[in-house]
N, C-alpha and C positions, 0 to 999 in steps of 0.2 A: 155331575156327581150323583150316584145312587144310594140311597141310605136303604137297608133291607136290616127290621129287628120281626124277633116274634114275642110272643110275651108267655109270660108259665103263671098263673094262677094259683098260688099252695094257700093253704088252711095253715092259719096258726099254730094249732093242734098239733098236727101233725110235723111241721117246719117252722120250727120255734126259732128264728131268726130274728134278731135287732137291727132296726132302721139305722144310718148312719147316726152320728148327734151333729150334722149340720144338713143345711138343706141346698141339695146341687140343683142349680139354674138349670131348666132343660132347656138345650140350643134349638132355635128357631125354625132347623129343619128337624127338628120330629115335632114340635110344641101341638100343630094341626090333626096328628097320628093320636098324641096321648092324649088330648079333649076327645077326639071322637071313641077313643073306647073307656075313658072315663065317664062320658056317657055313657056307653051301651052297656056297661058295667052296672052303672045303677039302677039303668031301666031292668036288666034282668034280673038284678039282687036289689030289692029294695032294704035296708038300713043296713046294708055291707058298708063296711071302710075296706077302701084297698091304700096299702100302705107299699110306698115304690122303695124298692131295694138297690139301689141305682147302683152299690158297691157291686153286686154281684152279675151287673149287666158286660153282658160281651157285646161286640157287633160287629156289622160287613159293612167296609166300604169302599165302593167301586170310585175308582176316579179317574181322571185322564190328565192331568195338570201337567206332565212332563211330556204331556204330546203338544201344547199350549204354547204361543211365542206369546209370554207375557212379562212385561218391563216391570209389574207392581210388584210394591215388596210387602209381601206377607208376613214378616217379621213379627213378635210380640214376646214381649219380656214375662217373667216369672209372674209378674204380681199383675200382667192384664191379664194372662189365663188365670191366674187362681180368681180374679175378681169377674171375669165371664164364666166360671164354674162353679165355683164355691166347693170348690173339691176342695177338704183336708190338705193345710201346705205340705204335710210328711207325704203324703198318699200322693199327690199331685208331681213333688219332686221326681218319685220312683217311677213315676208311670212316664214323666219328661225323658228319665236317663233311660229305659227300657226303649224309648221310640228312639234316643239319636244311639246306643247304643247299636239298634238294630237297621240304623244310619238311614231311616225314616226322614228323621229330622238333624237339620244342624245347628252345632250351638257354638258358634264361635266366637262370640262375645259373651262375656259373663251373665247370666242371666237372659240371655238376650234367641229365642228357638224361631225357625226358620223350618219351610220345609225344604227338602236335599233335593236341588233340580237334577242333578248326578245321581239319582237313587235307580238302580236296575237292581234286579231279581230275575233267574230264569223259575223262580215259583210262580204261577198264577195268581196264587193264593200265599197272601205273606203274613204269618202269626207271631206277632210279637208279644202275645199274653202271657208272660213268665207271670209266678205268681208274688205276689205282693208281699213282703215278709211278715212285718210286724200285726196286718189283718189277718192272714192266713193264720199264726198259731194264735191268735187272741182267740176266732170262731172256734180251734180245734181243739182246744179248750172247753172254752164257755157253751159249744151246742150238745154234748154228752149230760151236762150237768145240769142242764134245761130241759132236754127229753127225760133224762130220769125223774126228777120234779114232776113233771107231768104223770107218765106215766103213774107214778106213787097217789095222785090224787084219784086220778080213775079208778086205778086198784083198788084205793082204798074206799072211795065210791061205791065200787062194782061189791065190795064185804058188807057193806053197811045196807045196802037194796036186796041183798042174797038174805039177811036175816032178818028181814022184817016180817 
């Protein structure tokens, strides 16, 4: 399995964005990835915070599993993924039912997701990012009335340094 992310850098200032209010566990294949440019983050910005936006992260991932003669069962219920992610239970459910809706994953037991050995796609590339309800208008919302805030103090900054 391939895991391929990039990472985008924004200023506050400019991309006035809130952190989740919980904190998601990063899984073990990128954990290696994120120390090494958490370092090199600090070495090149000394007293920078980088604060990880994990809601707003996409990603690619390459796999071969249904090419695989394997007997294990991959199996895992609602509450081991939410307790291996610490994803939001609302956020966590939606993004369950977007993967077995886009038959990704199967859930045939109550609570109980699997991945689909029967899964084909003639896409190469298979996008199941619909987007999240309840996140999506909260940000679309709340980021208009954050960049005006700001803006207002700079302005009102940029009046007060113009008349001195």
């Amino acid at each position: 399995m391939d895991i391929n992310f990039s990472i985008m850098v924004l200023g506050t200032n400019f991309w006035p964005l809130n952190p989740p209010p919980h904190e998601f566990i990063i899984p073990a294949e990128i954990q290696t990835t994120y120390n090494r440019f958490q370092q090199y983050y600090q070495t090149k910005h000394s007293g920078r915070k980088l604060t990880w936006l994990w809601n707003y992260s996409k990603n690619e991932l390459r796999t071969n599993y249904l090419n695989q003669n394997t007997t294990e069962n991959g199996m895992m219920s609602f509450e081991e993924l939410f307790t291996a992610t610490s994803i939001e239970k609302d956020h966590l459910q939606q993004v369950l039912n977007i993967l077995v809706k886009a038959k990704i994953l199967v859930n045939e037991e109550k609570d109980q997701y699997d991945l689909n050995p029967n899964f084909k796609s003639k896409k190469i590339r298979v996008n199941p990012n619909l987007p999240i309800k309840a996140e999506v208008k909260a940000e679309s919302k709340d980021v208009p009335k954050t960049v005006d805030a700001d803006r207002r103090i700079v302005i009102e900054a940029t009046i007060v340094r113009s008349h001195r």
